[in-house]
LUMVEX-825581 format. One record per residue (C-alpha): residue number from 1; x, z, y; residue in one letter. Coordinates in steps of 0.25 Angstrom, whole numbers, plus 5000, padded with zeros to 4 digits. Each point is the difference from the previous one (the first is absolute). Layout:
BEGIN
(r NUM, (X, Z, Y), A)
...
END
This chain:
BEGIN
(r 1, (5885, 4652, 5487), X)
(r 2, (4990, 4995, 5008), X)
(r 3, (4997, 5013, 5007), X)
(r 4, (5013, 5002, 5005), X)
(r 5, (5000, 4986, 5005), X)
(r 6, (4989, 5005, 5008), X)
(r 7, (5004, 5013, 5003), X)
(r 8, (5012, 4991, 5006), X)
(r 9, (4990, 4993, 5009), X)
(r 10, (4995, 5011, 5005), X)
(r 11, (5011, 5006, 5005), X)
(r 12, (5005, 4989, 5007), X)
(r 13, (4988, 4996, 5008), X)
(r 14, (4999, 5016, 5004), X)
(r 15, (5010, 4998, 5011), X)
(r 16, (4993, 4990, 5005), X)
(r 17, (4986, 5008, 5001), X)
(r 18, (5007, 5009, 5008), X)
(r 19, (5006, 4991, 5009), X)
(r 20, (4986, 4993, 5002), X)
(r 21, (4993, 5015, 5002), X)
(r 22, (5011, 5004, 5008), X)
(r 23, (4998, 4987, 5011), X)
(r 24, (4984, 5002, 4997), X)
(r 25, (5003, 5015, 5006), X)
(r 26, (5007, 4996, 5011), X)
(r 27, (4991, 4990, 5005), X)
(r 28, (4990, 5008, 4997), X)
(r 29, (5006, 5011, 5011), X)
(r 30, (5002, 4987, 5010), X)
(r 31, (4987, 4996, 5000), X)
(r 32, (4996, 5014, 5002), X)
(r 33, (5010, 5001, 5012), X)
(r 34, (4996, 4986, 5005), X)
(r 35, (4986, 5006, 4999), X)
(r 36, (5000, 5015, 5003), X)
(r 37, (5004, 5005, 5017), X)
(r 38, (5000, 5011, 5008), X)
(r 39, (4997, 5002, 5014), X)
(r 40, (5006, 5010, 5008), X)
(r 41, (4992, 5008, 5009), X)
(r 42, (5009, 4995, 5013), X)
(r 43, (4999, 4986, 4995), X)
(r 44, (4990, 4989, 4998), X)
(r 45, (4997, 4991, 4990), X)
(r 46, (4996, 4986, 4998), X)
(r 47, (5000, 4990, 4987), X)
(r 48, (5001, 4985, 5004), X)
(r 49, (4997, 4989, 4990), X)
(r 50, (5010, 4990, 5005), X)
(r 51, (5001, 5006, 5013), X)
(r 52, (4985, 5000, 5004), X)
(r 53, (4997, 5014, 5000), X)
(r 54, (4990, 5005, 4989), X)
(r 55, (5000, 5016, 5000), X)
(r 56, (5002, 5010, 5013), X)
(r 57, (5003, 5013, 4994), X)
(r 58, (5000, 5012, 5011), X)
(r 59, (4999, 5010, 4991), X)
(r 60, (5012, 5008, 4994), X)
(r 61, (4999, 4998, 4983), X)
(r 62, (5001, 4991, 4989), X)
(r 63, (4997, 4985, 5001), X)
(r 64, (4998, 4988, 4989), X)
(r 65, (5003, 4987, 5004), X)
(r 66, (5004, 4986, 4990), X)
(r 67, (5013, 4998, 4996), X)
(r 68, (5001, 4988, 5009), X)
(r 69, (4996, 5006, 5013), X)
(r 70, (5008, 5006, 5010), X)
(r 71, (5000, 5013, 5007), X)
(r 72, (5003, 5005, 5015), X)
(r 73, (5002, 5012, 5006), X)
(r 74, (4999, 5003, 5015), X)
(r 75, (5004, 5014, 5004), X)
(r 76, (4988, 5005, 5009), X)
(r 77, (5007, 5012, 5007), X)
(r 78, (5001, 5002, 5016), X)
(r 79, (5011, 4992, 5006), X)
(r 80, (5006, 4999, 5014), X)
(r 81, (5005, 4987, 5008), X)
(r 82, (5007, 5002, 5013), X)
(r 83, (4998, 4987, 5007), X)
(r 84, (5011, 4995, 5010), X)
(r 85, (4999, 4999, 5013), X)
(r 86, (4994, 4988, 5007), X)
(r 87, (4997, 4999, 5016), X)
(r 88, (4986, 4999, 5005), X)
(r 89, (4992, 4999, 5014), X)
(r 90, (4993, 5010, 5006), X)
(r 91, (4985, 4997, 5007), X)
(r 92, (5011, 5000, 5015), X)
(r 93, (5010, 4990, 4991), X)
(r 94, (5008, 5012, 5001), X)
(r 95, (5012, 4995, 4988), X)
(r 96, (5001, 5012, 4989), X)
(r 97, (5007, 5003, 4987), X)
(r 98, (4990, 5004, 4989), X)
(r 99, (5002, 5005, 4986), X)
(r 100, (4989, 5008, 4989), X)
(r 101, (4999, 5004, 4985), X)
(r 102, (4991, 4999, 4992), X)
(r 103, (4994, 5009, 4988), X)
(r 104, (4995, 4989, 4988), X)
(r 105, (4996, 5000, 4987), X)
(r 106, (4995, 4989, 4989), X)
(r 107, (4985, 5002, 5001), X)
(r 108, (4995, 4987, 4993), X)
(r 109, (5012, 4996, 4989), X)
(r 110, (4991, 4987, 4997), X)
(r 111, (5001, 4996, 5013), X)
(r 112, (5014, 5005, 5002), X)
(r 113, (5003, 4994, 4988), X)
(r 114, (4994, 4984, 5005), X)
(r 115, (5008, 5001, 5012), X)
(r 116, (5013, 5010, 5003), X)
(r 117, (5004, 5003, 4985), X)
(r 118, (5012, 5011, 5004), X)
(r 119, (5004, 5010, 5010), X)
(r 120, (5008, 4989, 5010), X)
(r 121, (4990, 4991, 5001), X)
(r 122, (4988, 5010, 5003), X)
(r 123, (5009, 5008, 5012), X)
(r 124, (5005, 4985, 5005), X)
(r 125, (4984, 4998, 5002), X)
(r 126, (4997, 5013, 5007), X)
(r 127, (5011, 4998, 5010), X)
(r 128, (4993, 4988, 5003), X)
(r 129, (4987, 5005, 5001), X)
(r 130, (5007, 5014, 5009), X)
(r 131, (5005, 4990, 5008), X)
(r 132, (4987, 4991, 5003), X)
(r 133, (4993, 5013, 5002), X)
(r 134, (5008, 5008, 5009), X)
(r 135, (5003, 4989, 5009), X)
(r 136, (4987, 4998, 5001), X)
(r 137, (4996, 5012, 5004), X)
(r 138, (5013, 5004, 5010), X)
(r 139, (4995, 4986, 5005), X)
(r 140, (4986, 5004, 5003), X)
(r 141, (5005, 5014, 5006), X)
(r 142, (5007, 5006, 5012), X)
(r 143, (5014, 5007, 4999), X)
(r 144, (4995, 5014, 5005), X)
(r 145, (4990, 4998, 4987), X)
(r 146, (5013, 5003, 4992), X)
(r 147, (5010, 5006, 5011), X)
(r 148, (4993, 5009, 5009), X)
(r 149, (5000, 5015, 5004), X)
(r 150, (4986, 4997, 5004), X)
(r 151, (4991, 5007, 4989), X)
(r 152, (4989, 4990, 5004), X)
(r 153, (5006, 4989, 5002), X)
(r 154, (5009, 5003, 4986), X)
(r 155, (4992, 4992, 4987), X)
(r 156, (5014, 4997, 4992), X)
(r 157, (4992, 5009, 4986), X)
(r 158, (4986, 4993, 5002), X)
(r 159, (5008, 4985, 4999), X)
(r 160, (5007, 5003, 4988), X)
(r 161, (4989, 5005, 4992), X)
(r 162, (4995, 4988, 5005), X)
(r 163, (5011, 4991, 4995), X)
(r 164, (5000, 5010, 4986), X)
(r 165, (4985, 4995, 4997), X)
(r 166, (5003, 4985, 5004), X)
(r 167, (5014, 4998, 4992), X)
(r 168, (4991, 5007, 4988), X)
(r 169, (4988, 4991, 5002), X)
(r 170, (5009, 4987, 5000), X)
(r 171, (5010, 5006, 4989), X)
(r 172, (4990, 5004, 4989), X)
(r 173, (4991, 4988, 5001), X)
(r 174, (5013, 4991, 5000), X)
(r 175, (5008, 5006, 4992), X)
(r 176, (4996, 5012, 4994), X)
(r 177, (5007, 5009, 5005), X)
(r 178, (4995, 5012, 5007), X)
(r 179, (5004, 5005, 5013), X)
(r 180, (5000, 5016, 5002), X)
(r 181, (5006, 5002, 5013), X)
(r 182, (5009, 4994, 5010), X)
(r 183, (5008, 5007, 5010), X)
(r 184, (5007, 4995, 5011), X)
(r 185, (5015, 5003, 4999), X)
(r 186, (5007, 4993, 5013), X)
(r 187, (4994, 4997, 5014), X)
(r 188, (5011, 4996, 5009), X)
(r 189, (5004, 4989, 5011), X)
(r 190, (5010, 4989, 4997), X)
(r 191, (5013, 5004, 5003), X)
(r 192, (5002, 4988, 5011), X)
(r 193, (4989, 5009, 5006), X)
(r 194, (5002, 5014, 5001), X)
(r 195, (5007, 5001, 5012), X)
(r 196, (4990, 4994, 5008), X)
(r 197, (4990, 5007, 4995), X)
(r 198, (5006, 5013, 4999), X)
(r 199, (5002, 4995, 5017), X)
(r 200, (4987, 5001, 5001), X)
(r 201, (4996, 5011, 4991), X)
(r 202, (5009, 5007, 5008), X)
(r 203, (4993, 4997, 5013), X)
(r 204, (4987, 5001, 4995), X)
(r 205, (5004, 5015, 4996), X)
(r 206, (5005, 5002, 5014), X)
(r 207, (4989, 4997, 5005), X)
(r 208, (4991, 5010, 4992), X)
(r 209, (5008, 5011, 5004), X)
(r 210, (5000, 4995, 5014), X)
(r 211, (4986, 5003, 5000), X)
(r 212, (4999, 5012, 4991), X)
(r 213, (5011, 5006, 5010), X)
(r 214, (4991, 4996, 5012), X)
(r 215, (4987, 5006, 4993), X)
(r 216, (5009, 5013, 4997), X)
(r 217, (5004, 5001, 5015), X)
(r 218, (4986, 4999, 5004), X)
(r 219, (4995, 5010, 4989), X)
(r 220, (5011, 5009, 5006), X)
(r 221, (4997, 4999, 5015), X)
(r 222, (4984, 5004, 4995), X)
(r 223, (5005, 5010, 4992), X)
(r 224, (5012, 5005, 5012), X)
(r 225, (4987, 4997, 5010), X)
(r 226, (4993, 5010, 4991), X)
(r 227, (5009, 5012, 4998), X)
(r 228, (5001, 4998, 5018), X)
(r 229, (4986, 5002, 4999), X)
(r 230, (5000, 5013, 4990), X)
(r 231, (5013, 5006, 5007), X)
(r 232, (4994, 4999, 5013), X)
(r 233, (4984, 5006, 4995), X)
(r 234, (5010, 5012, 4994), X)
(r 235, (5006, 5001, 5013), X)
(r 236, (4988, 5000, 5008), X)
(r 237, (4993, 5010, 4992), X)
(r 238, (5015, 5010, 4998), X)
(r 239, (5000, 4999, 5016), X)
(r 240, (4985, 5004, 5000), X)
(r 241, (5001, 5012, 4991), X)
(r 242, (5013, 5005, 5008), X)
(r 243, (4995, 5000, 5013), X)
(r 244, (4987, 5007, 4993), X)
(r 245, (5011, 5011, 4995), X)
(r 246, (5008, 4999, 5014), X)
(r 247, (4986, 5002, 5009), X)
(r 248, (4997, 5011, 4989), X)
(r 249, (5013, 5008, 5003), X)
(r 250, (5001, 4997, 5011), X)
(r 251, (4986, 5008, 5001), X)
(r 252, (5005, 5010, 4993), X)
(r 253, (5012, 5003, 5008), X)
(r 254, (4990, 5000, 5014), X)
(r 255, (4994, 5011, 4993), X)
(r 256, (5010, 5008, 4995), X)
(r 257, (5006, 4997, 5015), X)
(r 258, (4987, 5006, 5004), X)
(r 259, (5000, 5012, 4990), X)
(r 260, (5014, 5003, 5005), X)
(r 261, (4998, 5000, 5013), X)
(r 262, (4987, 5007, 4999), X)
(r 263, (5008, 5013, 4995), X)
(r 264, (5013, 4999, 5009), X)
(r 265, (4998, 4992, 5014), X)
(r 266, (5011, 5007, 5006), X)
(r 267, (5009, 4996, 4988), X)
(r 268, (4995, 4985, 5000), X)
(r 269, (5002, 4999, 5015), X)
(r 270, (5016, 5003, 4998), X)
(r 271, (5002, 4990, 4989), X)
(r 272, (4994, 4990, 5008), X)
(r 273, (5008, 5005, 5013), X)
(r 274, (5013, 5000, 4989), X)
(r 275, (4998, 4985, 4996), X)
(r 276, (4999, 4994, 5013), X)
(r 277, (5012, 5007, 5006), X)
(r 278, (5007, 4996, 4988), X)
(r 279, (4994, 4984, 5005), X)
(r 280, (5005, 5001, 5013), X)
(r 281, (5012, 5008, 5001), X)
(r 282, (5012, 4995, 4996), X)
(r 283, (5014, 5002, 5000), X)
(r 284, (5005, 5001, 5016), X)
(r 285, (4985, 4998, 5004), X)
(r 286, (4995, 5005, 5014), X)
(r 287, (4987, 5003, 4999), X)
(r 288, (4990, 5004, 5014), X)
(r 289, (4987, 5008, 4995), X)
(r 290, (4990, 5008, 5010), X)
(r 291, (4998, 5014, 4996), X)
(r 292, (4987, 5001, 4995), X)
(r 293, (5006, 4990, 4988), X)
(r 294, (4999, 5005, 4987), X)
(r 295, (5015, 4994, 4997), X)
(r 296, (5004, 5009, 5012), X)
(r 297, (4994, 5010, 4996), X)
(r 298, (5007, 5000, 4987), X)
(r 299, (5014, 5000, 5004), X)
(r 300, (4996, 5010, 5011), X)
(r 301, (4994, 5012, 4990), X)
(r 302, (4999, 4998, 4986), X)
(r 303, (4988, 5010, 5000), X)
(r 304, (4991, 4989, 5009), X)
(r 305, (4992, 4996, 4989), X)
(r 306, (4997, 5014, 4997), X)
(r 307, (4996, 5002, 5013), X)
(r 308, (5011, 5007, 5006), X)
(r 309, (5001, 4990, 5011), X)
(r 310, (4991, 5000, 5014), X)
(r 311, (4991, 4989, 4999), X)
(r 312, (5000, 4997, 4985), X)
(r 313, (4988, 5000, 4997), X)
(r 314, (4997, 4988, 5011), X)
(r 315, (5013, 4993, 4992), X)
(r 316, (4996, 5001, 4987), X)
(r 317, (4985, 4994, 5004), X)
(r 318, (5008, 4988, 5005), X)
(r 319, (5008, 5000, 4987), X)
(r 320, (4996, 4985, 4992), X)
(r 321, (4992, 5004, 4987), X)
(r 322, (5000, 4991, 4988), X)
END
């Protein structure tokens, strides 16, 4: 009787044993959860104790921290800010239109942590420091620094590697945050502006290819004075060597002129009597000649040359010989 009795306790608290296990299970995974985190390998870590910073974990793994403490994550991976636009003076106080991006990072989450806490509130203090910086250094600078066709005169690359290392140095030691690169993504005049100095652009322009048109014409008068020169050297020298060849023909023929005449007088004699008739008689030409003239004798025996005439032997002495 007594045993069943107890046996009838016993199974009425059992329910109640398994209630109380099955809380003291689930509290047991709570805790675990409240105590037990991972870190991501894009992320960053940090446990705070009431909101003061106790842990920075920058390691991807598992981490412990008390139930009562608070856990943080940052995501530490590359992020871009294009800034707006904002108008600057140049070194001349020449008004422009200026815009850059920047390349940033979370490189200190403690710091980062203390003073920005989100993405909005860290690019809200890059701008401002892009903005201090780049106006400082358009300020400090002529325009042909950023807008010339002047390789010398052309530093736009060296002055913003120069604002990259100033935005980072102020940015990390501010706020944590680091800075890897900053480009400059508009470099333009304000709009009230641009006529004017497009004007003068424009004239400026004219001017410089007033003066390369003006160098060209000179370089091609030298040139033009030049080839004058060459053309009248070539000349010189052609005319040289032909009258060389013309004085040497002209040798040439004396001799074969001589050789000729040498085997055949008589024959020579009547060409020479044949081409100046044919020099001085013309059509309805009256022509007086003495009789001992070798045209006379001609047109009076056709054998004179030949001696067949009286008196041609004297004739013919008188003949002209070349």
């Amino acid at each position: 009787m007594v045993r069943s009795r107890d046996n009838a306790v016993v199974s009425d608290r059992w329910p109640y044993r398994r209630a109380l296990a099955a809380i003291a299970a689930l509290g047991l995974v709570a805790a675990v959860g409240l105590c037990f985190f991972t870190v991501d390998s894009a992320d960053y870590a940090i446990v705070t104790d009431f909101g003061k910073p106790t842990q920075v974990i920058t390691a991807p793994g598992l981490g412990f921290k008390h139930p009562l403490q608070s856990l943080r994550t940052f995501d530490h991976r590359l992020f871009v800010y294009a800034a707006s636009p904002s108008e600057f003076l140049t070194l001349e106080k020449t008004p422009v239109v200026a815009s850059g991006t920047i390349l940033w990072r979370v490189a200190d989450p403690k710091r980062y942590f203390e003073t920005v806490l989100d993405r909005r509130s860290a690019e809200s203090r890059l701008g401002d420091i892009l903005s201090a910086e780049l106006g400082a250094a358009i300020g400090s600078n002529r325009l042909v620094a950023f807008v010339s066709m002047d390789a010398a005169a052309y530093r736009a690359d060296a002055i913003v590697a120069e604002i990259a290392r100033r935005c980072d140095a102020v940015a990390l030691r501010d706020y944590g945050i680091g800075v890897l690169d900053v480009q400059l993504r508009g470099f333009d005049f304000p709009k009230q502006n641009r006529p004017r100095l497009y004007a003068r652009m424009k004239s400026e322009r004219g001017r410089i290819s007033m003066l390369y048109r003006s160098e060209g014409e000179e370089e091609g008068l030298k040139v033009r004075a030049a080839a004058e020169e060459q053309k009248a050297r070539i000349l010189a020298r052609a005319i040289e060597f032909s009258q060389q060849r013309r004085g040497e023909g002209d040798g040439e023929a004396a001799r074969i002129y001589a050789n000729a005449l040498s085997r055949a007088p008589e024959f020579y004699a009547f060409l020479r009597a044949m081409e100046a008739s044919r020099n001085f008689a013309r059509k309805s030409t009256t022509m007086v000649l003495p009789a001992d003239s070798p045209l006379f004798g001609v047109l009076l025996d056709s054998n004179y040359f030949n001696g067949g005439a009286p008196g041609s032997d004297g004739i013919r002495r008188e003949l002209p010989r070349k």
